[in-house]
N, C-alpha and C positions, 0 to 999 in steps of 0.2 A: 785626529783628522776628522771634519764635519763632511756631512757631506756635501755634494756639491749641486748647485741646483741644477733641475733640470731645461733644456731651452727647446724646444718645438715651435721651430718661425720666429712668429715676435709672441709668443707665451711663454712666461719663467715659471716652474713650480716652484718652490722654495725647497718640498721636498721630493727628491726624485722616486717617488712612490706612487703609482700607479694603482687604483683598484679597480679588482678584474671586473666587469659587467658581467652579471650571474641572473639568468632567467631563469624557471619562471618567477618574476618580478621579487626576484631575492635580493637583489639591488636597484633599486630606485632611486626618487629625490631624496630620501632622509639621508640614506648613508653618502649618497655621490655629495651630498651638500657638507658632511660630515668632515671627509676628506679631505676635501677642498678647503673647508674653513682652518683644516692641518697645516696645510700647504702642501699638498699632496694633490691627483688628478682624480676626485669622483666620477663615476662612468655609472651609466643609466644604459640595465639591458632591454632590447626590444622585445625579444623573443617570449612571446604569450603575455603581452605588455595589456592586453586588452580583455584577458580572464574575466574579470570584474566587472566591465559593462555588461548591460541586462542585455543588447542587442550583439554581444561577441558571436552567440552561434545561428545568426540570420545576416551580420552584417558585419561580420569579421575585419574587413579593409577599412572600413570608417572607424571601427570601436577599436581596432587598434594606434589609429594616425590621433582622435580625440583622447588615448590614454597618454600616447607618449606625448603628446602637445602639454598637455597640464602638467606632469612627471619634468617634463623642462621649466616650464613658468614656476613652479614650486621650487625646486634646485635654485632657480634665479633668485627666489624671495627668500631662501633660507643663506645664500652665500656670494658673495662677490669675488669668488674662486673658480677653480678652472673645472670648468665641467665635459664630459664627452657620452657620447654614446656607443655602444655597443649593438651590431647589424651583424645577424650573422647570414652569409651567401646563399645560404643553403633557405631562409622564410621565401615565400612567395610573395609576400609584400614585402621584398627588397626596396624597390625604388622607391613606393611609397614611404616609407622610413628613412628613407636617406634624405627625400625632398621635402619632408617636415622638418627632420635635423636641420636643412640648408637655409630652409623659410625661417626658422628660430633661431637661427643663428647661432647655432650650437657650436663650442671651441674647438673639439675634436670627434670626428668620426673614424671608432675601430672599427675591422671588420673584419672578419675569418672565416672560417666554415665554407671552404669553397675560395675559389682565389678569386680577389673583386681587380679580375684583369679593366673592367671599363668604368672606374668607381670614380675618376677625373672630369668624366659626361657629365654630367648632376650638378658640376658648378656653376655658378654665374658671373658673369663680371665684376661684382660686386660682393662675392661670398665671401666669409671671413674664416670658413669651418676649415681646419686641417682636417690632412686625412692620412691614417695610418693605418695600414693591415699589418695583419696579423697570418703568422708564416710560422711554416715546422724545417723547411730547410732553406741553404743557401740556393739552391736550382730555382724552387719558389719565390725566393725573393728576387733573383736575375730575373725573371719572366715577367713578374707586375713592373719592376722600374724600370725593365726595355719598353713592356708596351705603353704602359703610360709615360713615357720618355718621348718615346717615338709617334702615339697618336695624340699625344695630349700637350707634349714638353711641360710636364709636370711629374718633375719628382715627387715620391712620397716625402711625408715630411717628418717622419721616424717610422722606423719596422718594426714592430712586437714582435721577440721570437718565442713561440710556446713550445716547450720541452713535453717530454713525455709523460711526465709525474702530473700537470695537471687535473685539474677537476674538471666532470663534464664531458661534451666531446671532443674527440683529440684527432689532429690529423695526421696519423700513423695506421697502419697495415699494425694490425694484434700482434704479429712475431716483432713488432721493430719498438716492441714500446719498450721490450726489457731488455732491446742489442743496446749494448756500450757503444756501438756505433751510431748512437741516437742519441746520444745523452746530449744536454742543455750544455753543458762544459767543452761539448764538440764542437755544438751546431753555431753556439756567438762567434767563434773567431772566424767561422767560415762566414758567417753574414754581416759581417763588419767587413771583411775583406770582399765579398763580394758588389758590394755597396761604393766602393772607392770607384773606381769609373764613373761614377754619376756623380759623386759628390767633387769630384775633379771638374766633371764638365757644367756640373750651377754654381760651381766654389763654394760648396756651402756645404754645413755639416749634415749628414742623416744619422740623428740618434738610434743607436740600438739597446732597446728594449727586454730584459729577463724576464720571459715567466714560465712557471709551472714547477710546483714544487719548493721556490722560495720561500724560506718559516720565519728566519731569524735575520736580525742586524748582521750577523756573522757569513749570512749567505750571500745579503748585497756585495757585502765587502769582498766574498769572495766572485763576484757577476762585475763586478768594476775593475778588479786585476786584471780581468778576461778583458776587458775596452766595451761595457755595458753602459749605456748612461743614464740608465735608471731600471727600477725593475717594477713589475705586475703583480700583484699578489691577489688572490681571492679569498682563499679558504680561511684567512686570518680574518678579514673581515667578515666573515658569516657571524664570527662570536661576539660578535659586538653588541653594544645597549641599541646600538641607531640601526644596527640591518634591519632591513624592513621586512624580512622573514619572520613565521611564525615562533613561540618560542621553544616548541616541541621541536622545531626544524632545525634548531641552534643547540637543542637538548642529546638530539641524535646522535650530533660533534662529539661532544663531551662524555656520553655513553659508548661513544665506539673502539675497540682494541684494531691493532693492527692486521688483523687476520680479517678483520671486517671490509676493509677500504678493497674494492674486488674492480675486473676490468666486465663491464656488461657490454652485450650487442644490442647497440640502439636499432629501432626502427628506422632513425634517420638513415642509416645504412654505416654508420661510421661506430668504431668502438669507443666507450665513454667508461669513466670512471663513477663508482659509485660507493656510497657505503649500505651493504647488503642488511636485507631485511627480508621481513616471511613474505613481502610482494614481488622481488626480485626472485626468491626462491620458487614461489608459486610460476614464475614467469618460465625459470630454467626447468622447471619440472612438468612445464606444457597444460599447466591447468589454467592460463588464459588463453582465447580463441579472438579469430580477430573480429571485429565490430563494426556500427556505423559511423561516418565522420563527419561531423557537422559541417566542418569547414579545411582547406585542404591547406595547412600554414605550412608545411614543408615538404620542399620540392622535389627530395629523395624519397619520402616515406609511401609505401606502398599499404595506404590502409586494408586493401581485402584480403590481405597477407598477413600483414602483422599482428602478431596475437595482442598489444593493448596499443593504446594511444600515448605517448610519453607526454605529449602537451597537458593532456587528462594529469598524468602522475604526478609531474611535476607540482603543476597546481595544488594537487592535494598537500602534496607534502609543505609547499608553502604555505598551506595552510594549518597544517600540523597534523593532517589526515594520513596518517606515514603505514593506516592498514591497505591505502587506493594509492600508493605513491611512493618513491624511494629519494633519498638525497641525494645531489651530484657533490663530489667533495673530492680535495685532493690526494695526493696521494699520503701527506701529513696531518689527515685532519686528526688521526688519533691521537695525535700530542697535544690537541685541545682539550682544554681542563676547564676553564672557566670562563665568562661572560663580562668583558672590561668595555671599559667604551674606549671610540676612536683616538681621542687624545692619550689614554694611557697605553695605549698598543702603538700609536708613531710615537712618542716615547720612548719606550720601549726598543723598538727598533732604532731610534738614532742612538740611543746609550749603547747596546749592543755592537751598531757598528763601530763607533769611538774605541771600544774598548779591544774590538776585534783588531781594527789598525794599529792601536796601542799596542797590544801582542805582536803583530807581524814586526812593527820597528825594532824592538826590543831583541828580538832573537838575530 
């Protein structure tokens, strides 16, 4: 059994593999173009998109809308594939990143971190960009496609559900990230079924989306029993030749055991997965204090409080500075071993699922 493509509006993947948008700028245009050239959906993160201009800590809102404008024109030169962006609720330059995506005509806008109850606003008469959030339950996904139902009559036009296992920030309460009543194999049937009333009243389908924690072909296949129609991955593409990650930051992956991959308390105010290091450890052991902040990108974070800046971390670490910074990784990243490029890992994953479906028929 192949698998089947994926359909978003009038956009077909070929393959229904999704890669997760990973800030700070650990996925951009090389890998989102990568992807896509698979037949899969490349996703460019915004989040600290604009690190690298010399005016980010004077002029934050312009050096980040001029990062992500070229990060698309690039994606566009490098693929005639389906590209999307990743907004998370929670930047202060929300709108301005959604209304750069809209002006470039970007194919898909994700969006998480915070429910983008009025993310239907920002269209125009003439936009072409879907738009899909990104959700931890079925109650959160009743609430964005009643109100954008109701003030917008625009359904979303697929739901990403992020499980617990993810990399990054997760939106779950710390005790519910290890209840079985939280699990990704719970939370799809309830947001496929809760999604039927709307898909009833546009007659049209709303794909749901697996992520967090998916490794293998063997997982899709088990996310598609469930009525998934396609899935998210991130952590698998970190180890690639085209992530635009440093290679210390991809070396971390491959050096890490499973006793590593730990759940930290973000600044952002939300609990995040990580793979632990002597900066994390320094952090838990209260020998950072909090600091100045050049610029105020997230709209939770309480800089005179918070003993470091994660915006700071992260950066470093994409840079390979992993003494000033930690990696965000999932909850599998320790099963990474080695460094393939894009094409040989969707490979990889269509063999594996064949072979998984293969097994199920047989028995």
């Amino acid at each position: 059994m192949i698998l089947k493509e994926l359909k978003i509006g009038d956009l077909l993947a070929k393959l229904p593999i999704i890669q997760g948008g990973m800030g700070v700028r650990i996925s951009l245009a090389n890998l989102a173009a990568a992807v896509a050239n698979q037949g899969g959906i490349g996703v460019i993160a915004t989040a600290g998109i604009g690190f690298q201009e010399p005016d980010n800590g004077t002029n934050f809102l312009e050096a980040s809308k001029r990062a992500l404008k070229r990060e698309i024109v690039k994606a566009r030169e490098l693929t005639k594939g389906i590209i999307g962006v990743n907004i998370m609720g929670a930047l202060t330059n929300y709108a301005d990143m959604i209304n750069t995506c809209i002006e470039e005509k970007i194919d898909i806008i994700f969006s998480g971190a915070g429910l983008p109850l009025h993310l239907p606003q920002f269209l125009k008469k003439d936009s072409v960009t879907k738009l899909v959030p990104i959700v931890s339950s079925a109650r959160a996904t009743t609430l964005i496609a009643k109100t954008w139902t109701e003030k917008y009559n625009y359904p979303p036009d697929a739901v990403v559900v992020e499980g617990p296992l993810a990399g990054g920030h997760l939106g779950f309460k710390e005790e519910q990230i290890t209840d079985i009543d939280f699990l990704l194999e719970k939370i799809i049937p309830e947001v496929i079924e809760a999604l039927k009333p709307f898909e009833k009243k546009y007659n049209r389908l709303i794909p749901v989306i697996a992520a967090g924690g998916i490794y293998t072909g063997e997982d899709i296949y088990k996310f598609f029993q469930l009525g998934a129609a396609g899935v998210q991955m991130g952590t698998r593409f970190v180890s690639t030749f085209e992530c635009d990650a440093s290679e210390e930051f991809k070396q971390t992956y491959i050096d890490s055991n499973q006793e590593d991959i730990v759940i930290i308390k973000s600044p952002v105010g939300m609990p995040g997965r990580a793979i632990k290091n002597k900066f994390i450890e320094a952090v838990e052991d209260g020998k950072k204090h909090p600091f100045k902040c050049p610029y105020h990108c997230i709209k939770t974070c309480d800089y005179t409080t918070t003993p470091y800046c994660i915006a700071f971390a992260l950066a470093n670490a994409y840079k390979g500075n992993l003494e000033h910074g930690f990696a965000f990784a999932g909850e599998n990243a320790y099963r990474v071993k080695d460094i393939i490029s894009v094409k040989e890992l969707m490979d990889t994953l269509v063999s594996e699922y064949i072979e998984a479906s293969t097994e199920k028929k047989l028995l």
